[in-house]
C-alpha positions, 0 to 999 in steps of 0.5 A: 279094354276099358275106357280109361285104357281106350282113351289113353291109346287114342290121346297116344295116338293122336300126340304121335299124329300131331309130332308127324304133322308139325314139320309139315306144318313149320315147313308150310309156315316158313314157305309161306313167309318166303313167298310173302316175303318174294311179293313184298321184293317185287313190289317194292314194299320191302325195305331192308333186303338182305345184300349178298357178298360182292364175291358171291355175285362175282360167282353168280355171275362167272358160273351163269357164263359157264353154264351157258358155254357148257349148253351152246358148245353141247348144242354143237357137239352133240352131232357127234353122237348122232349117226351119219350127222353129215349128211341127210340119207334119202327117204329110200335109204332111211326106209330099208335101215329102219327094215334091218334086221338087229343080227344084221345091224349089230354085225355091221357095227361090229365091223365099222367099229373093228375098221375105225380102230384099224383092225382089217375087217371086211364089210359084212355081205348081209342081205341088207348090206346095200340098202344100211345107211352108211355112217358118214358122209365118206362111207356114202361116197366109198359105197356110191363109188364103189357101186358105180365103180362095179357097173362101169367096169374098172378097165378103164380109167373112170372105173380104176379112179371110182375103185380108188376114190372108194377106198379112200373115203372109206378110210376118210370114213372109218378115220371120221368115226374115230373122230366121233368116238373120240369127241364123243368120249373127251368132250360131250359125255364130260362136258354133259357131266359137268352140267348135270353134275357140278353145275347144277349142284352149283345151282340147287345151292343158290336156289336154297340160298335165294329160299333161306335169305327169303326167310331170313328178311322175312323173320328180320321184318316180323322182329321190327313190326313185333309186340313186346311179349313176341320178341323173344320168340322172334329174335330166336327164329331170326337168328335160326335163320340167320345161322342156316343163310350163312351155312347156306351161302358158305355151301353155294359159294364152294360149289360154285367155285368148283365150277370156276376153278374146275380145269376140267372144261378146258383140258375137255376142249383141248382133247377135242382140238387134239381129236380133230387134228388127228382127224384132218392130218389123215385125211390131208395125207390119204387124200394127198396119196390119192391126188397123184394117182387120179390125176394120172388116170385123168390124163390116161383118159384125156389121152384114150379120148384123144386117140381112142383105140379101134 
């Protein structure tokens, strides 16, 4: 290669180098002027700050009320997904859950889940069953019940009414699993899309819109303070930026009124309402159905005490 040739690759290959560093090198530049531009805000120097819309704010500040609804109510609503949420196992139970085996697990949810849905399904007789943390605060009563129920006998009316008290949590329990299931499908996982998905895409865009009118004030005053042969250059760059803020805040604003304007957030709720109702309707009538006939082993009892038999 001789030297002409070497030369000319090398000058090639920087100008190549040189083309690839130049946006990097624009995007520190303007960066920079947005963060001059920032202190001279915060301090009180900058004198001509570009004003947004009135009805962009009055949509900064419908979906700030939105994301903060979606988070508290998430907050909340998100024990739905967790397991036996209502009330707190002992050291013991946690213990021999964590031991399970994955086979025993899988059998037993298989069938929680096939009794929430109504199919018939015994409860898996695993090694372990005994010691598996039931999933509800119902199922902890049904199983306690049933244990003492076993223990005491159920020829007399204390052992008949723990065999009946049992059954019903039981199924107090399984109708509680279709509560979570419900809320868990109707109300968190959209409520959580929602705030990941349009919320946030809502608020990227105003952040590039803060990031833009920055640049925009920033090539404002430089125009202001510029020498006669540097106006032109100027003028141009300012009136870039001023294209790239309207875009940017024509996007933000329809982004955030597919915050507002979504009906999504309250039909969300009116699902965890019909969800819930669902839940206490069967509770009210199995425990209705079962009222009676404890009480009438109670009074069965009062008179066994009463007149015991020899």
């Amino acid at each position: 290669m001789s030297g002409g040739d070497a030369a000319a690759k090398f000058a090639s290959v920087f100008s190549n180098l040189g083309e690839k560093i130049k946006p990097f090198g624009n995007q520190m530049s303007k960066q920079f002027s947005q963060i001059q531009q920032y202190a001279k805000e915060r301090v009180g120097s900058a004198t001509d700050v570009t004003e947004l819309p009135a009805e962009y704010r009055e949509l900064e500040m419908k979906v700030d009320k939105i994301r903060v609804m979606h988070e508290n109510l998430l907050k909340v609503g998100r024990n739905y997904t967790l397991p036996h949420y209502d009330y707190e196992p002992g050291i013991k139970d946690t213990v021999f859950d964590f031991a399970t085996t994955v086979g025993d697990r899988a059998t037993s949810l298989a069938a929680a889940g096939a009794r929430a849905a109504g199919v018939d399904s015994p409860i898996p007789r695993t090694s372990r069953a005994r010691d598996e943390i039931p999933p509800s605060l119902s199922h902890a009563f049904a199983r306690a019940a049933m244990l003492s129920a076993e223990e005491l006998g159920t020829q007399e009316p204390l052992g008949a009414a723990l065999v009946k008290f049992s059954n019903i949590e039981d199924k107090l329990g399984n109708a509680r699993l279709k509560l979570d299931a419900a809320a868990t499908n109707k109300f968190v996982d959209p409520y959580h899309r929602m705030l990941q998905e349009t919320i946030a895409n809502a608020m990227r865009a105003r952040k590039n819109v803060h990031s833009v009118r920055l640049t925009y004030d920033a090539c404002r005053a430089r125009l202001k303070s510029a020498k006669p042969e540097h106006v032109d250059v100027i003028r141009q760059e300012m009136e870039a930026s001023e294209d790239e803020f309207v875009a940017a805040v024509d996007d933000a604003m329809g982004k955030m009124k597919a915050v507002v304007e979504n009906p999504a957030p309250l039909k969300n709720l009116a699902d965890l309402v019909a969800a819930q109702l669902a839940y206490f309707k069967e509770a009210y009538e199995l425990l209705s159905e079962a009222v009676p006939e404890i009480d009438e082993l109670q009074v069965t009892n009062e008179a066994l005490l009463r007149h015991p038999t020899s």
